[in-house]
SERO-4910 file (N, C-alpha, C, O; in steps of 0.05 Angstrom, whole numbers):
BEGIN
 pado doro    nc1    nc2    nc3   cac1   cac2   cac3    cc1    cc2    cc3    oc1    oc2    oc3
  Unk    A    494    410   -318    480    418   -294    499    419   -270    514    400   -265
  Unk    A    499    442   -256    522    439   -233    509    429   -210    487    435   -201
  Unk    A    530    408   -199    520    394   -182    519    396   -153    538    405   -141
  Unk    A    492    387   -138    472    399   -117    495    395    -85    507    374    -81
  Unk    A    496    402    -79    508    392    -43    492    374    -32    470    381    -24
  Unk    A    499    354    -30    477    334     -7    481    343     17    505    343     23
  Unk    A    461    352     40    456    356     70    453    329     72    439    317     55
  Unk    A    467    313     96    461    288    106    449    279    141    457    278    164
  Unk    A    432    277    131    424    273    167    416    234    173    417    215    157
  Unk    A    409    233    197    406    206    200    381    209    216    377    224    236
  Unk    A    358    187    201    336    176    227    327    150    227    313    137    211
  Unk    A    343    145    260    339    123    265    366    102    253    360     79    246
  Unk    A    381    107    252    405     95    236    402     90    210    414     69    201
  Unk    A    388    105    191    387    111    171    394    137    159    392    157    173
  Unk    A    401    140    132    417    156    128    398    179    115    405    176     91
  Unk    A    381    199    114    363    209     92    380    236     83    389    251     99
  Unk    A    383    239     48    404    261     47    377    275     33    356    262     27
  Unk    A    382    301     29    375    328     23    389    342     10    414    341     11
  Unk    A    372    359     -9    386    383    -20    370    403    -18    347    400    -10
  Unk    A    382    429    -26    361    459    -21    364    463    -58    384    466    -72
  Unk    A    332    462    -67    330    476    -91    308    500    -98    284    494    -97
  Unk    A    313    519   -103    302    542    -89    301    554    -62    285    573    -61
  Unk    A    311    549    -43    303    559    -18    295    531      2    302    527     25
  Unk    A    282    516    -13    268    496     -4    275    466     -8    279    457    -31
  Unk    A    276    449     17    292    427     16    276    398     -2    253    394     -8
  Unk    A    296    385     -7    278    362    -26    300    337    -14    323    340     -6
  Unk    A    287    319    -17    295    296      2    302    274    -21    290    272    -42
  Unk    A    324    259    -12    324    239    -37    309    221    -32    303    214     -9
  Unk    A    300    205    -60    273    183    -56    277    159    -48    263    146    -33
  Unk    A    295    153    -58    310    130    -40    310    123    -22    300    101    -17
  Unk    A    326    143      3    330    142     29    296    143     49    290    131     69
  Unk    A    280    163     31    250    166     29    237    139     29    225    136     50
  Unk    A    237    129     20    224     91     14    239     82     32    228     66     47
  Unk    A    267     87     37    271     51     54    260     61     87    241     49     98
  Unk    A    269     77     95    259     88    117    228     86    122    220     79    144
  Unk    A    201     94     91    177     89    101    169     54     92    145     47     95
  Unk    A    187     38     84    186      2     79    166      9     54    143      0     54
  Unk    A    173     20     40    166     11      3    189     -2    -15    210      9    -22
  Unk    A    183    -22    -21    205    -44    -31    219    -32    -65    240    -39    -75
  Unk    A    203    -15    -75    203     -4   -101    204     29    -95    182     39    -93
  Unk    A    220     42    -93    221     67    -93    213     85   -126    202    107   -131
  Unk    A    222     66   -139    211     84   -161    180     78   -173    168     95   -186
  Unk    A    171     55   -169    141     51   -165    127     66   -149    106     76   -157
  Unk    A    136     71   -117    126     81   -103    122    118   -109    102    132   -103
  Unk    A    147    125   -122    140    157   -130    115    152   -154     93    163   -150
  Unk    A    120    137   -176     92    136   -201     71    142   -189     58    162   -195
  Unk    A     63    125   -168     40    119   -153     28    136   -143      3    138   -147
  Unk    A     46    153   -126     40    165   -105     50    196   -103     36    212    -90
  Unk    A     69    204   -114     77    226   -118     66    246   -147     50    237   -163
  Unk    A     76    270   -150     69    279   -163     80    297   -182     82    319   -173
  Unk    A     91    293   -210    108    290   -226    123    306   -224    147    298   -224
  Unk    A    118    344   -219    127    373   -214    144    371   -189    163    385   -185
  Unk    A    131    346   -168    156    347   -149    171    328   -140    175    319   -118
  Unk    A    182    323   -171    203    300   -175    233    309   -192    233    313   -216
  Unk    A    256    311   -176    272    323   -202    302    307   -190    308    306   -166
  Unk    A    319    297   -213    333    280   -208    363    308   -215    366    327   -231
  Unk    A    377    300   -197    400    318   -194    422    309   -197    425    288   -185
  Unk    A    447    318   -212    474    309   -190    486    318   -175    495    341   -181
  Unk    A    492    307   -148    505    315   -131    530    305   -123    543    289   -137
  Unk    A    537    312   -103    561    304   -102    561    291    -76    552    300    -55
  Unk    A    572    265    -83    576    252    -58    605    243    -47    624    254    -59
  Unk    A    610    226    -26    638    218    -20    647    206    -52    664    216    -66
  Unk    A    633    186    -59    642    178    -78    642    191   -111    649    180   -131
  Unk    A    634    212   -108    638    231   -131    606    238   -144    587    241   -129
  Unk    A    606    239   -162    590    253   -177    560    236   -174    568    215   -164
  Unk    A    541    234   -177    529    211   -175    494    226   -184    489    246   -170
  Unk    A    477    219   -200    449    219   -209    434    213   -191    434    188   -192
  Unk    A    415    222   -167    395    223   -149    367    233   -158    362    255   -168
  Unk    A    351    213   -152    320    228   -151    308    236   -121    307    225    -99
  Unk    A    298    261   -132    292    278   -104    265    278   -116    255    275   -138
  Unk    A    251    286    -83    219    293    -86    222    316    -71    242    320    -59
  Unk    A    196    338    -70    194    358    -59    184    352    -24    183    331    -11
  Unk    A    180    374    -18    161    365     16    135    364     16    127    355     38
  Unk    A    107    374     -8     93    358     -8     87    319    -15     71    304     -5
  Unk    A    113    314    -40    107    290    -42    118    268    -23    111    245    -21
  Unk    A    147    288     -3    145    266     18    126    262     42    131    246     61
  Unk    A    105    275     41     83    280     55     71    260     51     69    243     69
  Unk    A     59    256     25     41    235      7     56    210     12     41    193     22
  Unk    A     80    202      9     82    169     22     92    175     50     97    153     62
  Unk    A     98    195     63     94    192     94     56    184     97     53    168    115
  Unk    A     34    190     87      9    184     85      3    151     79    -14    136     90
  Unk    A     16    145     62      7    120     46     31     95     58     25     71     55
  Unk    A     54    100     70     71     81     87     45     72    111     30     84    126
  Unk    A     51     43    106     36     33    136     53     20    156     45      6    175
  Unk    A     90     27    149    104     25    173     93     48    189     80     68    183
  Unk    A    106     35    218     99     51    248    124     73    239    119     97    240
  Unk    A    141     67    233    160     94    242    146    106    225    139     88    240
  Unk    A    129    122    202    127    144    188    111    158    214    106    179    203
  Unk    A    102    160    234     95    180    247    116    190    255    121    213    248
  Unk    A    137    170    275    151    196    287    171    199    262    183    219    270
  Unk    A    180    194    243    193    205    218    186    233    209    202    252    206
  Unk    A    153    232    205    146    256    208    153    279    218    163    299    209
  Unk    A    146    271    243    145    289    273    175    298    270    180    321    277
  Unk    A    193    283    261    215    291    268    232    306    243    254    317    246
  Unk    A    221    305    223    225    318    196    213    353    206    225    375    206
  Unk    A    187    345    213    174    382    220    182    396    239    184    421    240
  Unk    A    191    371    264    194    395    286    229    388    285    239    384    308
  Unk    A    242    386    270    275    381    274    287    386    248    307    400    250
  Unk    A    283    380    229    301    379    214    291    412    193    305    433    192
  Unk    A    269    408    182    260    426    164    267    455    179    282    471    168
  Unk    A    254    464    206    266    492    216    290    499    206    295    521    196
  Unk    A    318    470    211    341    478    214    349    482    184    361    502    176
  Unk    A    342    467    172    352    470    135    343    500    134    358    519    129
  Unk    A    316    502    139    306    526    128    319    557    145    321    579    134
  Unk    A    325    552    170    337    568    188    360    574    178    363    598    174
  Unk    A    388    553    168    417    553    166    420    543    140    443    542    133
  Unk    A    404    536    125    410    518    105    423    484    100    430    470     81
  Unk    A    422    482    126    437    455    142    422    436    166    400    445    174
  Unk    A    429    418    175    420    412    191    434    404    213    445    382    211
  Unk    A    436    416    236    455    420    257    445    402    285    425    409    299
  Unk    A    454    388    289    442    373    318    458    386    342    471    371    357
  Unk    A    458    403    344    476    416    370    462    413    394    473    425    413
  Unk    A    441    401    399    433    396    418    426    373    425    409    368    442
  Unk    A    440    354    410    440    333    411    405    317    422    398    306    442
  Unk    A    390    324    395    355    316    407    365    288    385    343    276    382
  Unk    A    377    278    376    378    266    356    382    238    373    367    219    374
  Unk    A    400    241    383    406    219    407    388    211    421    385    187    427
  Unk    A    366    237    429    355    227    451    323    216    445    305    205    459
  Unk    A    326    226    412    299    217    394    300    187    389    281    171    388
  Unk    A    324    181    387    337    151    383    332    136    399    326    112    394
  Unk    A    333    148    425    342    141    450    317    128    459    313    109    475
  Unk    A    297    148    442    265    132    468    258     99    461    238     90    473
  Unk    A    270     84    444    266     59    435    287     50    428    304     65    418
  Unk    A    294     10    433    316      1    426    323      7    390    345      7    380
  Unk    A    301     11    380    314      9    360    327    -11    336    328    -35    342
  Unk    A    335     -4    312    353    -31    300    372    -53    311    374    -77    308
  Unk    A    389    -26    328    403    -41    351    398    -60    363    406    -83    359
  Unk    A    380    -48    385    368    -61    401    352    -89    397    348   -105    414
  Unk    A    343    -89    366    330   -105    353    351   -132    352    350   -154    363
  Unk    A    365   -122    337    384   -145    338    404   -160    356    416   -181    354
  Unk    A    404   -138    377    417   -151    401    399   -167    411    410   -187    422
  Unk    A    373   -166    413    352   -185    429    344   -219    408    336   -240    416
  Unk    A    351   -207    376    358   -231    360    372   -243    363    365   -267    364
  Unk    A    402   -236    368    418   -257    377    412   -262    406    431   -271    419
  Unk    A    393   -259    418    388   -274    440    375   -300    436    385   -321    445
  Unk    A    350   -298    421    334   -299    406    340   -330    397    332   -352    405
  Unk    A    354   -323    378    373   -348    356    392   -363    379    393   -387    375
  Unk    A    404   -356    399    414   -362    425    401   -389    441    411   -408    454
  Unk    A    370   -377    432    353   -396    458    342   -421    434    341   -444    443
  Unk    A    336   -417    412    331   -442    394    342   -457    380    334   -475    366
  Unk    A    375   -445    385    398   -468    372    395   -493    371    394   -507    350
  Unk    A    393   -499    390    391   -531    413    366   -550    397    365   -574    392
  Unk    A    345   -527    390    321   -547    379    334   -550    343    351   -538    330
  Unk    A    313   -575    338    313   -588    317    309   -567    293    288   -554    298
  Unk    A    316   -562    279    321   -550    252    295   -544    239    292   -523    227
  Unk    A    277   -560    239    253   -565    231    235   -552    245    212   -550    237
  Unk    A    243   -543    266    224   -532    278    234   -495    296    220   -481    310
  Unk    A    255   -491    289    267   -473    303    248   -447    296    240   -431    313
  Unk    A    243   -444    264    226   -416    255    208   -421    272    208   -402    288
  Unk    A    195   -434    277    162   -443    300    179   -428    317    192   -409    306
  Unk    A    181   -430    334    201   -425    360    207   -393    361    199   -377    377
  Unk    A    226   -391    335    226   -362    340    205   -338    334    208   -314    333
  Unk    A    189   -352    331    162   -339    314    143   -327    347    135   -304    352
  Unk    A    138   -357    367    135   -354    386    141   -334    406    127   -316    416
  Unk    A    164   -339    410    184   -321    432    176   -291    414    158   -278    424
  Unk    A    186   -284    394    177   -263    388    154   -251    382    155   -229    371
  Unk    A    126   -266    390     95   -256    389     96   -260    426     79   -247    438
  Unk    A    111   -275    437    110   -273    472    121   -248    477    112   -236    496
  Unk    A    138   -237    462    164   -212    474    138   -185    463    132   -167    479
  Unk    A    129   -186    441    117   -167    432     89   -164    455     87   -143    468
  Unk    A     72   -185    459     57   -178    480     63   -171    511     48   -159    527
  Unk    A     85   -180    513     99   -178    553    103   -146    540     82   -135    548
  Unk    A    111   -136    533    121   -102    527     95    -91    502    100    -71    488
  Unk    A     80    -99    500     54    -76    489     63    -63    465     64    -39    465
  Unk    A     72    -79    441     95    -66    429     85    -87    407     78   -110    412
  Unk    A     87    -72    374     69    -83    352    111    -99    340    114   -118    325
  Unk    A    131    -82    352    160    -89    341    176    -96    354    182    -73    362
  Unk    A    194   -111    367    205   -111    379    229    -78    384    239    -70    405
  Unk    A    231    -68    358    248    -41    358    233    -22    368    243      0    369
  Unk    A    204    -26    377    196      0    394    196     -5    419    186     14    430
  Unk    A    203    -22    434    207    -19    458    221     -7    475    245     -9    470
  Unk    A    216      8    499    221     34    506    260     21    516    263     -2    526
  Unk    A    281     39    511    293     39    511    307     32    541    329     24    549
  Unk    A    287     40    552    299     29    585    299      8    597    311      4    617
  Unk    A    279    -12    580    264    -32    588    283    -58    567    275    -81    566
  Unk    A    309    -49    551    325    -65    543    337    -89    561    342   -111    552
  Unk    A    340    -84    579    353   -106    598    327   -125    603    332   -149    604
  Unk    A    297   -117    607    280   -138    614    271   -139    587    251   -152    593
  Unk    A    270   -138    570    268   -153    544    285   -174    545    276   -196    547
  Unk    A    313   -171    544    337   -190    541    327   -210    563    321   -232    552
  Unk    A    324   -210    589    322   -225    607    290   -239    606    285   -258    621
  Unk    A    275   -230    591    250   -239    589    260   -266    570    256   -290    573
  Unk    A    272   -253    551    271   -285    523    292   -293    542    287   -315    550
  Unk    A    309   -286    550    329   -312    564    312   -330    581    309   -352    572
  Unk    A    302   -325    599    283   -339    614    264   -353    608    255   -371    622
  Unk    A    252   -346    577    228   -362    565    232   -395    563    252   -402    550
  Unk    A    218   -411    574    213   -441    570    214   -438    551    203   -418    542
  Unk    A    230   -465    527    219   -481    510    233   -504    505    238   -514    483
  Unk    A    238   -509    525    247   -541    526    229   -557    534    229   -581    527
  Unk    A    217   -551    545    186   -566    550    160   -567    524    145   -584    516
  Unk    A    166   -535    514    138   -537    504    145   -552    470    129   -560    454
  Unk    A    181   -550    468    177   -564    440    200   -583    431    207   -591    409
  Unk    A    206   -587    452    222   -621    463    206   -643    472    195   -641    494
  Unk    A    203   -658    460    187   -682    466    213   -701    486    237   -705    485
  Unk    A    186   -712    507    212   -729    530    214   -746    517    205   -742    495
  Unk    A    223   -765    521    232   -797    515    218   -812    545    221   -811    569
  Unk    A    202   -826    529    191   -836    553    212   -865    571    227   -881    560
  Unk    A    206   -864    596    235   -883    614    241   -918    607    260   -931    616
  Unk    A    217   -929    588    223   -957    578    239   -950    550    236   -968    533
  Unk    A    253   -931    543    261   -926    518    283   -901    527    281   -877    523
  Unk    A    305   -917    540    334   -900    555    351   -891    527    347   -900    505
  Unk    A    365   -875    533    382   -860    511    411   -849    519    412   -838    541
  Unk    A    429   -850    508    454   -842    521    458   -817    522    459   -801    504
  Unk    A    459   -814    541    462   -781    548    485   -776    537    503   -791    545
  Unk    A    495   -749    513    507   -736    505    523   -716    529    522   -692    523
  Unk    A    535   -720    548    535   -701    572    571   -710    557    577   -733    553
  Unk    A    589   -686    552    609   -687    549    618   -654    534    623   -653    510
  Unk    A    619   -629    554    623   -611    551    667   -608    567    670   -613    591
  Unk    A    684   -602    554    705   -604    562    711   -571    562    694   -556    552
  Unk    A    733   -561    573    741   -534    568    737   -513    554    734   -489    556
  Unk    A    737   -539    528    734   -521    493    707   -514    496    698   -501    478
  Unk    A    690   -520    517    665   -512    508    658   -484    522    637   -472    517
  Unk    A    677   -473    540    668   -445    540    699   -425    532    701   -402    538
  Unk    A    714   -437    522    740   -423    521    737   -419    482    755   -411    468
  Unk    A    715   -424    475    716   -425    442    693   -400    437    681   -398    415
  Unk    A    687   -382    460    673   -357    457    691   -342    462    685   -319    455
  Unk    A    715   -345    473    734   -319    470    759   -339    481    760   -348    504
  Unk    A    779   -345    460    794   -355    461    817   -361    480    827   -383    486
  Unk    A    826   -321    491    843   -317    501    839   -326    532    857   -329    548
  Unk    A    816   -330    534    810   -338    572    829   -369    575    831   -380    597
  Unk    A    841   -378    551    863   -396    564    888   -386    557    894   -377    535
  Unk    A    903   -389    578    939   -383    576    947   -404    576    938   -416    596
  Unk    A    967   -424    557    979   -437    571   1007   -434    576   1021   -425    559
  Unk    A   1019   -442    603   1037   -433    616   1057   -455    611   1080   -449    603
  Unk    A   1051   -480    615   1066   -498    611   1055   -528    602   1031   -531    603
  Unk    A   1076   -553    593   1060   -577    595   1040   -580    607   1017   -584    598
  Unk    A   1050   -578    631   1027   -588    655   1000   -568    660    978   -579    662
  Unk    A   1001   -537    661    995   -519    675    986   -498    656   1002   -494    638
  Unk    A    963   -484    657    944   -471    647    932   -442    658    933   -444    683
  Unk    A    925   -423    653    911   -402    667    885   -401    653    885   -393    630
  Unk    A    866   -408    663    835   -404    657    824   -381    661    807   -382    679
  Unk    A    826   -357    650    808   -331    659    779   -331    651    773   -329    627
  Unk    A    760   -335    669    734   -331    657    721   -308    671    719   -308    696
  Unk    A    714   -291    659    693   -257    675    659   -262    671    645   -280    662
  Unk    A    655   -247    678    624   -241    682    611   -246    653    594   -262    646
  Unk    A    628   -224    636    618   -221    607    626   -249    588    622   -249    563
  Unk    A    632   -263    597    634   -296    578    610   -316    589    603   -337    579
  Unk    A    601   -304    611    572   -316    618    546   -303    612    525   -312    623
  Unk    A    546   -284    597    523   -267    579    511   -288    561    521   -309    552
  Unk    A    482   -276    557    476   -284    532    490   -275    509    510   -263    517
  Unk    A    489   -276    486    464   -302    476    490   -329    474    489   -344    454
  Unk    A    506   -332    489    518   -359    489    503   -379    506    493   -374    528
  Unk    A    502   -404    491    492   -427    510    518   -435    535    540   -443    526
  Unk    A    513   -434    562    531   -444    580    534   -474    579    516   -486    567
  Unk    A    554   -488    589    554   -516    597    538   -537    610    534   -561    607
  Unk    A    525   -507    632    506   -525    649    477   -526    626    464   -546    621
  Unk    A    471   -495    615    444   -507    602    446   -528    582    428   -543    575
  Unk    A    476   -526    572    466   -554    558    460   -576    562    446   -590    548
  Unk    A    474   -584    586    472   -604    612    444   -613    619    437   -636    615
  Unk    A    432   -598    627    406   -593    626    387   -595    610    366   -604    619
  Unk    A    392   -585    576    373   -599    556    383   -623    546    365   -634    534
  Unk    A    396   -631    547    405   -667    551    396   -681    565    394   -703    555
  Unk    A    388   -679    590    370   -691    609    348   -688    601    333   -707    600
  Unk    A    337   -655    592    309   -657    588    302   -678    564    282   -690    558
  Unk    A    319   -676    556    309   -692    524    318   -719    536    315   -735    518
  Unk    A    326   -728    554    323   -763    558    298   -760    581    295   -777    598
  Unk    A    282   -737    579    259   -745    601    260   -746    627    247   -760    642
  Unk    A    285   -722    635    288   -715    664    271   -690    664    267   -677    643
  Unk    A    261   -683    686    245   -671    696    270   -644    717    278   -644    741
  Unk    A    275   -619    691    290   -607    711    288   -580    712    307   -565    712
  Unk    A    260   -575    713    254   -540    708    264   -527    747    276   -506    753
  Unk    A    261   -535    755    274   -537    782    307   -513    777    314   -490    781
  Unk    A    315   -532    769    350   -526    766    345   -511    734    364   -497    724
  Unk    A    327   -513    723    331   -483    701    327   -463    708    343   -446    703
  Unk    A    298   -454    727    300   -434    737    327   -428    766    330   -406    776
  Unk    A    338   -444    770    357   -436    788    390   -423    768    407   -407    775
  Unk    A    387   -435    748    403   -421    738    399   -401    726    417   -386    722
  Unk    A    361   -393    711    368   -360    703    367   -346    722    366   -322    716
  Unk    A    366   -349    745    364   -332    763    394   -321    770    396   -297    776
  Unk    A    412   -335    769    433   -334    773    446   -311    747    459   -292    755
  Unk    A    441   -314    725    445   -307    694    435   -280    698    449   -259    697
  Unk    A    400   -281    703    376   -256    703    399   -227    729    405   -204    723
  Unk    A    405   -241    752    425   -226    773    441   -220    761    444   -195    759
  Unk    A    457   -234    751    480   -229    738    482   -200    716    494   -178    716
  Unk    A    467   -211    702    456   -183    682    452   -155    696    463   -133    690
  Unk    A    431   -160    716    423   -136    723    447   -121    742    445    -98    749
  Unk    A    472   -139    751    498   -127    765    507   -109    744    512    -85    745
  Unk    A    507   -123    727    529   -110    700    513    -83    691    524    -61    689
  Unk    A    490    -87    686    477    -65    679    473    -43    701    470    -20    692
  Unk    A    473    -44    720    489    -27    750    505    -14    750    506     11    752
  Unk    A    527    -37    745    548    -24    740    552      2    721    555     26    724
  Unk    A    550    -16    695    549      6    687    540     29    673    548     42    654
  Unk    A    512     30    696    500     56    701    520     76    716    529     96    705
  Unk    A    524     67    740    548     71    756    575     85    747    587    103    759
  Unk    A    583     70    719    609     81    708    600    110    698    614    129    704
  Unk    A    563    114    676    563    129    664    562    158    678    573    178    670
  Unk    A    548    155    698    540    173    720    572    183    730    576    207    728
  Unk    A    587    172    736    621    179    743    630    199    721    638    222    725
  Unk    A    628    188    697    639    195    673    637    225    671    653    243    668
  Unk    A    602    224    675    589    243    661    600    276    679    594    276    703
  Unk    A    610    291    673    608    317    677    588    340    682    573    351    667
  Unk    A    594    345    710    578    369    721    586    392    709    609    398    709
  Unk    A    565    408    697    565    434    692    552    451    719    537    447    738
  Unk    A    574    478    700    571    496    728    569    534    709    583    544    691
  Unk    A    551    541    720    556    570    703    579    585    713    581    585    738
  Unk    A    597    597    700    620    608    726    619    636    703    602    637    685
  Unk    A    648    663    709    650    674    699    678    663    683    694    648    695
  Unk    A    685    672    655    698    679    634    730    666    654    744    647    646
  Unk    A    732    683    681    762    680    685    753    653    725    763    649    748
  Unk    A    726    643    706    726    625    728    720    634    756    735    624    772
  Unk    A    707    646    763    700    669    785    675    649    789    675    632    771
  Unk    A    656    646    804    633    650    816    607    668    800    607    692    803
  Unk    A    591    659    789    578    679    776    557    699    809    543    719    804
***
C-alpha cells in the first residue's frame, strides 16, 4: 500500500494529523480521542463510530513509515457528539469553519492568517493552566502534606467561581494576570493552619539567610572576594510561584499564633503592584515591537 502524506495541524497545543483519501480528509483517531478526553481510542471508535469509516493507513511520518487509524468526517462528528469535554464545541467550530475549507480548498491546511493564534488566544489555555498551577502548588507548599490536596482542591473550585469558568484553561485570556493574582492573594493560612494557642509557646523557625532567595536563580550572587559579594536581585526573582522570605516569616508567626493578616495583605499588595508593572511593561514593549503597516506603491510612492 503506498503510503498516505500526513497534513498536520494543531488545536489548542495539540497535534491532530490528517490525510486526503479520495478527495476527502480523514483525521487520525488518536489525535481524535485525546483532544475529545476518551481514555481508549480504540474502544471509543467500536462504540461509536462506524466500521466503512474506519481505515488504517501508512503514512509517513518524521519518524518513518508508521500504521495509523483514521476515521472519516462523519465518524469524527459522532464522538465530537458523544465527548462531554468542553473543548469538542469549539474543536468543532474550528474543524468546519478553518480547517476542512482549507484541506478541501488546497489540499492542506494553511494558517496564513494567522486565526490559529488568535483561536488560541481567546483562553489561557494548557499553558496558562499550568502556569496558574505552579502558582497554585506555590501557595500550599508550606501546609502539612496531609492536607495540601484539600487546599488545592479549594483554591481551584475559588478560582473557577471568581472567573465563571467550569476549567481553569477557559479563562479568557486577558484576565491571566487576575487569575494569577487572585490565587496569590487567596488566604489559607488561617483557614487551614491551626494557631497554637499562647500557654503552649513554640520556637519560632525564623532563620531565612541569603541562600534563601539566591537558590531561585543562582547567578544573583557574584562573589568578588573573601570579604565582598554582589547581590543582584530584579523584579522577576520576586514573582510567583516562589515563596519570599518575608512570607515565610509570616507563616511562622502565624503558626505560633500571631495574628498577622495585617502585614499579609500589605505584602500582596506590594507583589499584586508589582505584577501588574511588569505586565505594563510589557504590554509596552509589545506595542513598540509591533509594526505599522502602510499601503504604499511597488517603488514605495504614496498610494
Amino acid at each position: 500500500m503506498q503510503s498516505a502524506q500526513v497534513i498536520p495541524f494543531r488545536f489548542e497545543a495539540r497535534e491532530v494529523r490528517t490525510i486526503v483519501i479520495d478527495d476527502q480528509p480523514w483525521f487520525c483517531a488518536a489525535d481524535v480521542c485525546e483532544v475529545l478526553g476518551y481514555a481508549n481510542s480504540r474502544q471509543a471508535i467500536q462504540k461509536n463510530c462506524r466500521p466503512e469509516g474506519v481505515s488504517v493507513r501508512d503514512t509517513l511520518t518524521r519518524g518513518g513509515k508508521q500504521a495509523l487509524t483514521f476515521i472519516a468526517e462523519g465518524n469524527l462528528y459522532r464522538l465530537i457528539i458523544k465527548s462531554r469535554k468542553e473543548e469538542a464545541e469549539r474543536f468543532e467550530a474550528w474543524v468546519c469553519d478553518e480547517v476542512l475549507p482549507a484541506i478541501r480548498k488546497t489540499g492542506r491546511y494553511e494558517d496564513t492568517d494567522n486565526r490559529m493564534a488568535t483561536l488560541v488566544g481567546q483562553t489561557i489555555g494548557t499553558d496558562g493552566f499550568h502556569m496558574l498551577g505552579a502558582v497554585v502548588k506555590g501557595k500550599v507548599s508550606s501546609l502539612p502534606a496531609a492536607i495540601q490536596r484539600r487546599a488545592t482542591s479549594k483554591i481551584w473550585s475559588q478560582t473557577h467561581a471568581a472567573f465563571g469558568v467550569r476549567s481553569a484553561a477557559d479563562i479568557p485570556a486577558n484576565q491571566l494576570d487576575a487569575a494569577r493574582n487572585f490565587i496569590a492573594a487567596y488566604a489559607l493560612e488561617g483557614e487551614w493552619l491551626p494557631k497554637r494557642e499562647p500557654e503552649q509557646p513554640q520556637r519560632l523557625n525564623i532563620h531565612f539567610p541569603v541562600d534563601a532567595i539566591t537558590c531561585r536563580r543562582p547567578e544573583m550572587l557574584t562573589i568578588r572576594n573573601s570579604t565582598q559579594a554582589w547581590l543582584d536581585v530584579s523584579l522577576i526573582d520576586l514573582r510567583e510561584p516562589f515563596r519570599s522570605p518575608c512570607e515565610a516569616v509570616l507563616c511562622e508567626l502565624a503558626r505560633a499564633g500571631y495574628s498577622v493578616e495585617g502585614a499579609w495583605w500589605e505584602l500582596r499588595t506590594y507583589r499584586n503592584k508589582m505584577e501588574s508593572l511588569l505586565s505594563a511593561i510589557r504590554g509596552l514593549g509589545v506595542i513598540a515591537q509591533d509594526p505599522q503597516r502602510y499601503a504604499v506603491k511597488p517603488n514605495g510612492e504614496n498610494v
